[in-house]
DRENDO-664192 format. One line per 2 residues: their letters; for each residue x, y, z of N, C-alpha, C. Coordinates in steps of 0.001 Angstrom, whole numbers, plus 500000, padded with zeros to 6 digits. Example, Ala and Ser with C-alpha at 12.3 -4.5 7.8 and 13.67 -1.06 7.14 Angstrom:
# DRENDO-664192
as = 513190,494310,507800,512300,495500,507800,513200,496700,507800 | 512850,497750,507080,513670,498940,507140,512900,500030,507870
//
This chain:
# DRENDO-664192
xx = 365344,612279,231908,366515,613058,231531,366507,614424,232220 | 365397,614909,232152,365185,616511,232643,365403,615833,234330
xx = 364466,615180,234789,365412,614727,236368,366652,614890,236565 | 366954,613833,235592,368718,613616,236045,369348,615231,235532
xx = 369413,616172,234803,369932,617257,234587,370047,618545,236088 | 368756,618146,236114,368067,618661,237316,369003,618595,238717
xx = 369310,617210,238955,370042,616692,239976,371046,617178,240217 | 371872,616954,238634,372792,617947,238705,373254,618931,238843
xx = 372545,619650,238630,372533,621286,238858,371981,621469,240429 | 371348,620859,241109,370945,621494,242325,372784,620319,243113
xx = 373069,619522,242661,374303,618609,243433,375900,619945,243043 | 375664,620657,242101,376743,621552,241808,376739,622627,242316
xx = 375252,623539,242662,375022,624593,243600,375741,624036,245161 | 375412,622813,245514,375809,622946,246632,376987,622757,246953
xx = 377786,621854,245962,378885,621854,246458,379754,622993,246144 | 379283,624295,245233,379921,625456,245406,379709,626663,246409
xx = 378626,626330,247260,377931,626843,248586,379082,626270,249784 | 379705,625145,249748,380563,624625,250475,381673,626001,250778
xx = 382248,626237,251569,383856,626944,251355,384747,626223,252061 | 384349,625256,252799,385523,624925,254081,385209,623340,254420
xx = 386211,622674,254578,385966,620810,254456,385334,620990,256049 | 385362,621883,257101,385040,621180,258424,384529,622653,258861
xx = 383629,622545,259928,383250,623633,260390,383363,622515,261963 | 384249,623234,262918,384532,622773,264343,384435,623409,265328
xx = 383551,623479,266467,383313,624464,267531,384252,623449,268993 | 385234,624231,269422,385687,623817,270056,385203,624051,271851
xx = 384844,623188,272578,383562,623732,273667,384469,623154,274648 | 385241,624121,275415,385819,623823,276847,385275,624415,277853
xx = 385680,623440,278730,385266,623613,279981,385885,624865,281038 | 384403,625279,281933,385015,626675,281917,383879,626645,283274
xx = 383877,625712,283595,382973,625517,285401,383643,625622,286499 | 383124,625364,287731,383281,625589,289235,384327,625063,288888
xx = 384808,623411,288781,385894,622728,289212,386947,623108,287806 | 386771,623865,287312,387986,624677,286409,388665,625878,287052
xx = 389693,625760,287417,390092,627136,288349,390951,627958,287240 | 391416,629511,287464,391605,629984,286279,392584,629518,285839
xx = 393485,629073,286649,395519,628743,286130,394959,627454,284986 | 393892,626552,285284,393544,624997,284368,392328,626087,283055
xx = 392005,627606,283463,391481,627919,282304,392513,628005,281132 | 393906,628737,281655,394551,629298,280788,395265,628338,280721
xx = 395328,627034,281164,396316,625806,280558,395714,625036,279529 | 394592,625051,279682,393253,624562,278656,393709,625154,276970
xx = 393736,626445,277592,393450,627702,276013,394901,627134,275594 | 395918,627455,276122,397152,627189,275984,397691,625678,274959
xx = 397028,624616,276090,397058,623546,274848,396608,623361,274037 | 395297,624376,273425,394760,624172,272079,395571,625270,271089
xx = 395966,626294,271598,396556,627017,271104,398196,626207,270604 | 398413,625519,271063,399431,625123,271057,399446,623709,269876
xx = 398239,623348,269734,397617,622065,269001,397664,622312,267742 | 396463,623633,268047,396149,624053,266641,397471,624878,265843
xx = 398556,625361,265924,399363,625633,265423,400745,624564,265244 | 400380,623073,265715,401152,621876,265510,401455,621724,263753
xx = 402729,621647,263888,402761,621341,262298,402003,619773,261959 | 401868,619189,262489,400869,617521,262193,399266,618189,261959
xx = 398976,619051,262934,397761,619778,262888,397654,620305,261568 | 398391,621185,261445,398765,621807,259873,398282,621109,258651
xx = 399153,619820,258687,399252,618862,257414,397561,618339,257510 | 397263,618199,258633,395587,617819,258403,395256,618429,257555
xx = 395207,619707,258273,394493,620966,257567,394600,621056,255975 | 396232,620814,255653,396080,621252,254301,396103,619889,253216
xx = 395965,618665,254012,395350,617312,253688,394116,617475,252822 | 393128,618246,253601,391833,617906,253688,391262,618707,251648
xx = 390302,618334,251692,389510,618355,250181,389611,620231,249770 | 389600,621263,250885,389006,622319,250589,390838,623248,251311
xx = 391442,621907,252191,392820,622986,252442,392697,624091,253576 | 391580,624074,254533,390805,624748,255529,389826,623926,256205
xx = 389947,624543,257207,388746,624656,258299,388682,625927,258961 | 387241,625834,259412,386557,627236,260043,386560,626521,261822
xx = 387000,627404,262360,387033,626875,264043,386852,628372,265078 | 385887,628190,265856,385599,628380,266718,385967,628144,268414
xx = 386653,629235,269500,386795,628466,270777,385862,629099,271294 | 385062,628027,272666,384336,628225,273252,384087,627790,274733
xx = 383592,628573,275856,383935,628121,276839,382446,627891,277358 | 382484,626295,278393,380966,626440,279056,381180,626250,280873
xx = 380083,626858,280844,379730,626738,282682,378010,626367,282591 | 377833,627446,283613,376056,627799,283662,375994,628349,282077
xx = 376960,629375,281948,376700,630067,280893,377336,629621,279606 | 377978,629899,278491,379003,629691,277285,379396,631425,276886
xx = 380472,631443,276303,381259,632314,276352,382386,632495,274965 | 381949,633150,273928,382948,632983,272300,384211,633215,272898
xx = 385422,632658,273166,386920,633089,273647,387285,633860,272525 | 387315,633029,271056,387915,633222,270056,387219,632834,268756
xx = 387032,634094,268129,385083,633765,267029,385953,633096,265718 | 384749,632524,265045,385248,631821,264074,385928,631992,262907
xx = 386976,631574,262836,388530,632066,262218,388273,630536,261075 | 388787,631092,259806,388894,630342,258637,390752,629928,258585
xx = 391142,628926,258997,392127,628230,259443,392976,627706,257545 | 393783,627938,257244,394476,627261,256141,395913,627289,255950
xx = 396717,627404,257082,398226,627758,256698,398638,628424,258393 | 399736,628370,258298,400087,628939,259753,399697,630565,260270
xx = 399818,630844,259227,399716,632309,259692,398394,632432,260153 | 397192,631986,260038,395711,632209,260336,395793,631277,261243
xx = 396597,629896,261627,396630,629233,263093,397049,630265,264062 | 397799,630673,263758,398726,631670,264474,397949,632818,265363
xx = 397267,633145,264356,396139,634027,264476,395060,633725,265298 | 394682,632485,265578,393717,631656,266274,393863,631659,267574
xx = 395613,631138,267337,395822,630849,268821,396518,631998,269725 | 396646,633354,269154,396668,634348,269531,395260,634979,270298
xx = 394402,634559,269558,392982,634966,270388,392792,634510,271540 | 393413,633091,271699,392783,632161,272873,393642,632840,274176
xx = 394919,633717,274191,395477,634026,275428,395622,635580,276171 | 395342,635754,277260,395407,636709,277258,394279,637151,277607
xx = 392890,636905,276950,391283,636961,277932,391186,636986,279276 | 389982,637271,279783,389480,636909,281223,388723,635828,280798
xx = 387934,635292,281987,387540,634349,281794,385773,634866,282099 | 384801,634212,281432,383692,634880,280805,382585,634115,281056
xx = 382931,632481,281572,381952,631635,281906,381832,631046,283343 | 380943,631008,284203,380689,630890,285176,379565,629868,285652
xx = 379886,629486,286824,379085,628428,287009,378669,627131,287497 | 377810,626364,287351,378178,624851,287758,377513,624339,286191
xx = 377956,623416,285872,377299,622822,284835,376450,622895,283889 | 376401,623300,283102,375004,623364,281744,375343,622545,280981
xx = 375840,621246,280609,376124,620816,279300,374827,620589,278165 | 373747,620297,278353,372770,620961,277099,372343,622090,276634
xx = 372865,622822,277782,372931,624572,277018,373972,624518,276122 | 374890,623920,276790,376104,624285,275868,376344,623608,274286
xx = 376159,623089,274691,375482,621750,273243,374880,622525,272024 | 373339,623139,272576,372948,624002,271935,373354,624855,271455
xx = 373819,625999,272216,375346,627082,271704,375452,626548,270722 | 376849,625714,271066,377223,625438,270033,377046,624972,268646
xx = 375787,624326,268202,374970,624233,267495,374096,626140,266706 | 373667,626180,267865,373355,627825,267172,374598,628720,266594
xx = 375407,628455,267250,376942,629175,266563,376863,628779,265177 | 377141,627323,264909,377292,627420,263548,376446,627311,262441
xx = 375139,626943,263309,373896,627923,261991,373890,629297,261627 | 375049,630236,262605,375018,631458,262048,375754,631862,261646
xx = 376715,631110,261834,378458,631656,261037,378596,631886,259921 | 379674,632387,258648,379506,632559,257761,380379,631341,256542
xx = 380349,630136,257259,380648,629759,256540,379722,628166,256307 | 380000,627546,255007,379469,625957,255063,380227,624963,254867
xx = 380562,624720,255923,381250,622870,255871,381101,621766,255061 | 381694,620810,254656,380913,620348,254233,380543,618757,255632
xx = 381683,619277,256712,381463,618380,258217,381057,619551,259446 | 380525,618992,259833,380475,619732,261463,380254,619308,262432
xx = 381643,619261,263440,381829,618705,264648,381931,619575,265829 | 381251,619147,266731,381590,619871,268073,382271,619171,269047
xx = 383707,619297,269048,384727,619119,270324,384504,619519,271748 | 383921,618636,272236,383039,618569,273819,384628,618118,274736
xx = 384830,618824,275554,385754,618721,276464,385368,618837,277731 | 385467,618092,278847,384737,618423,280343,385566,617370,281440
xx = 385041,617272,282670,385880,617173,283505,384881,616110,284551 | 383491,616308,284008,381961,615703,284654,381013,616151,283686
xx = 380162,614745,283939,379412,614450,282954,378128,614916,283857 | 377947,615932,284811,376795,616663,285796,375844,617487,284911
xx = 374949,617942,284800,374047,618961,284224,372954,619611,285037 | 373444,620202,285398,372422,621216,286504,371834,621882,286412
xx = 371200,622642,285171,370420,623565,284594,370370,623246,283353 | 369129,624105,282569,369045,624212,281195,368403,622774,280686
xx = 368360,622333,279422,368074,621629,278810,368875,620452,279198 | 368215,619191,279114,368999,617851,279454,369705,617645,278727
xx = 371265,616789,278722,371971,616501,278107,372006,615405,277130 | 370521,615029,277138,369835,613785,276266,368993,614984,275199
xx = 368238,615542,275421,367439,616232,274542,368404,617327,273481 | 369336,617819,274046,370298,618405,273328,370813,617823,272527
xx = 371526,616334,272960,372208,615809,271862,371284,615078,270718 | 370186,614772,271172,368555,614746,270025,368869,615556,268977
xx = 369170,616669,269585,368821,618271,268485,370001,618598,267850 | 371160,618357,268420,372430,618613,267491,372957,617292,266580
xx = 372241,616129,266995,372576,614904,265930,371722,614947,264790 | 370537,615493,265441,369071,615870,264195,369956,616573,263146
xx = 370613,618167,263195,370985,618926,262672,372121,618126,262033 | 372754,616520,262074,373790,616477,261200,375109,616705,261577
xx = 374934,617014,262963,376216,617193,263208,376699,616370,264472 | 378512,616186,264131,378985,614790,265063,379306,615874,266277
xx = 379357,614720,267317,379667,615301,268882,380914,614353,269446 | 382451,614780,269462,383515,614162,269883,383398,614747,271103
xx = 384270,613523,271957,384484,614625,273506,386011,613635,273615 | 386577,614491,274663,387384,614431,275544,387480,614881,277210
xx = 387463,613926,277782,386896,613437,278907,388556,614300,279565 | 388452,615178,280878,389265,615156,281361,389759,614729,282856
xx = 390670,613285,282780,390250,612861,284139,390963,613220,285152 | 389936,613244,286338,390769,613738,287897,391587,612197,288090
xx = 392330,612743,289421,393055,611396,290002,392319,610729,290067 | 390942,610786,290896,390282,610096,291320,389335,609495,290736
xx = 389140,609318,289127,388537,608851,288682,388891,607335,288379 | 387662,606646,287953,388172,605679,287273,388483,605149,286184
xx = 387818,606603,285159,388302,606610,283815,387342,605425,283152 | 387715,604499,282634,387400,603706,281681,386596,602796,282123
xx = 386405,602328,283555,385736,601623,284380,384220,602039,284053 | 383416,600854,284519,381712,601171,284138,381308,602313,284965
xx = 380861,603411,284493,380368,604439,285056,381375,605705,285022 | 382860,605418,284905,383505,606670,284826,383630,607487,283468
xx = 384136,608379,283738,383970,609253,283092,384417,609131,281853 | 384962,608662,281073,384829,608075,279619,383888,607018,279227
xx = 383732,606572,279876,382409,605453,279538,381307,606666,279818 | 380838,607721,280488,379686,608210,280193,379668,608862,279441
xx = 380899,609667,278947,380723,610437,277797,380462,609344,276454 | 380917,608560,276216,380800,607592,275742,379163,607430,274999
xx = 378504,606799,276326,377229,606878,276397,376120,607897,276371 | 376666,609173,276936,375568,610219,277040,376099,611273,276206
xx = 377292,611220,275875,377361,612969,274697,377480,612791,273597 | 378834,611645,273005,379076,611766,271678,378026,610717,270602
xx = 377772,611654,269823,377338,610732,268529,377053,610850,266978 | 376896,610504,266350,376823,611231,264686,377935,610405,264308
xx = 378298,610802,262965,379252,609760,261958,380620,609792,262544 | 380597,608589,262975,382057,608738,263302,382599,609217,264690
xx = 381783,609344,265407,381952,609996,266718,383056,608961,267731 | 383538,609883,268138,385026,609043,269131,384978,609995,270471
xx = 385269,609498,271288,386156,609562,272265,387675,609752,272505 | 388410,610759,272895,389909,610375,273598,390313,610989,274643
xx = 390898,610618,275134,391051,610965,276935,392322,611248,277325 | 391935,612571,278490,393254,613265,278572,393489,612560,280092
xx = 394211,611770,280150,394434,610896,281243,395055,612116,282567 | 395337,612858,282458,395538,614146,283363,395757,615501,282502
xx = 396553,616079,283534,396441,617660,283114,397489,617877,282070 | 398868,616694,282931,400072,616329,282191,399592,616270,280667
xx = 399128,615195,280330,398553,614677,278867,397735,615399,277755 | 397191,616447,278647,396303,617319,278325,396180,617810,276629
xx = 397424,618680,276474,397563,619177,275272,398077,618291,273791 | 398189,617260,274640,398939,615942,273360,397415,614765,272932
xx = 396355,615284,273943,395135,614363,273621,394414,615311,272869 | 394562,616787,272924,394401,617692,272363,395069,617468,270704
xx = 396019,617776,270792,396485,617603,269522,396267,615832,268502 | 396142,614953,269333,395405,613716,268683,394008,613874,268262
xx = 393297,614493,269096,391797,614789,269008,391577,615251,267218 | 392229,616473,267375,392161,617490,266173,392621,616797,265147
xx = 393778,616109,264747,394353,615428,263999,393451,614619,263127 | 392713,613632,263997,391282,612627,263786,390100,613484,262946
xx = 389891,614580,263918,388795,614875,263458,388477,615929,262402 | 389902,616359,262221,390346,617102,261006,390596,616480,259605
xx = 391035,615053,259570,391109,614426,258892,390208,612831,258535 | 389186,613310,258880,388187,612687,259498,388362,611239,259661
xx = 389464,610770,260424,389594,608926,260647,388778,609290,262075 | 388627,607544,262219,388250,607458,263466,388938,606594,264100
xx = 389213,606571,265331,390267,605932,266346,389779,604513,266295 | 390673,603513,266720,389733,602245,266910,389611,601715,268295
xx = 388529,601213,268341,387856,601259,269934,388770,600673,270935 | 388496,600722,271632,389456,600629,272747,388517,599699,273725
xx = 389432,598386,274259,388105,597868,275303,387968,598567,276854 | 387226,598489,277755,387022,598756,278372,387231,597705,280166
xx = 388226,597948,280046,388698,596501,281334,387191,596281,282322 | 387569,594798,282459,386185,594828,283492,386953,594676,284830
x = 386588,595197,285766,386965,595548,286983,386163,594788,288138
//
């Protein structure tokens, strides 16, 4: 009896330690093959996402009526665009996506994606708030890693910690996208994972902000997409 009382009381501390249904670090790409006009079209379509009235209704869907979100940019280095804002109603979207325009651009580089991984992971062990989800929205353009920590050992350490890794793959013309080895099949394979982890793909630059706004939708309301096959070629 004293157990079970027990249980209870440490299961009620935490869920009043909670403040926010999602804690989301949003991690764009911000390397060599990002030039600035695709930085500020980037910021632009999330800015533009996250103040979607569908975006919205997630938001005020969800158990707690908020999320805490973070933008973030990676290269060699990572870079806070826009620090973590407690999201519940338009006016604090508003507010969000006011941060994202208008910056310089702060990250430089060729590739780090397990630095960046990390970041993002250290971000929200220090933030001030507790989720009771935490996802990191991986966005990139190549699945390369040229410095820093491997992009295998990173995602070790941020799945350890409990937390899911979505990406969105952004493809050049010249990719083959969905084909064995392109660039959604490796993100696929080498970044995302944890409960529920998905994939969706911004089939160009065109599509960009509408795979954006599907992304968030999902992972705000935590469904998951259903798989998609992969043509054999």
């Amino acid at each position: 009896m004293l157990a079970r009382l027990l249980a209870l009381v440490l299961s009620a501390s935490v869920v009043q330690a909670q403040d926010t249904d999602l804690e989301l670090v949003l991690l764009a790409d911000a390397s060599g093959s990002i030039d600035s006009r695709e930085i500020a079209f980037q910021r632009q379509g999330y800015a533009q996402a996250i103040t979607d009235p569908e975006v919205l209704a997630a938001i005020g869907g969800t158990a707690y009526g908020s999320i805490a979100v973070t933008y973030v940019e990676w290269a060699a280095n990572t870079a806070v665009v826009a620090d973590w804002t407690l999201i519940d109603g338009p006016e604090t979207a508003q507010a969000f996506a006011d941060e994202l325009t208008g910056k310089p651009r702060q990250a430089y580089g060729r590739n780090a994606i397990g630095g960046a991984l990390l970041d993002a992971l250290g971000l929200m062990d220090a933030n001030a708030h507790d989720g009771w989800r935490r996802v990191i929205d991986f966005s990139g353009d190549s699945a390369n890693n040229w410095s820093g920590p491997s992009i295998e050992e990173a995602r070790d350490t941020v799945l350890a910690a409990g937390v899911t890794i979505n990406a969105l793959p952004i493809l050049r013309p010249d990719d083959p996208g969905r084909a064995q080895g392109g660039l959604e099949a490796l993100y696929e394979k080498r970044i995302i994972g944890g409960p529920g982890a998905f994939v969706v793909t911004a089939e160009s630059r065109d599509s960009f902000a509408e795979a954006v706004k599907r992304k968030l939708i999902l992972e705000i309301s935590g469904t998951v997409p259903a798989p998609r096959k992969i043509a054999a070629r």
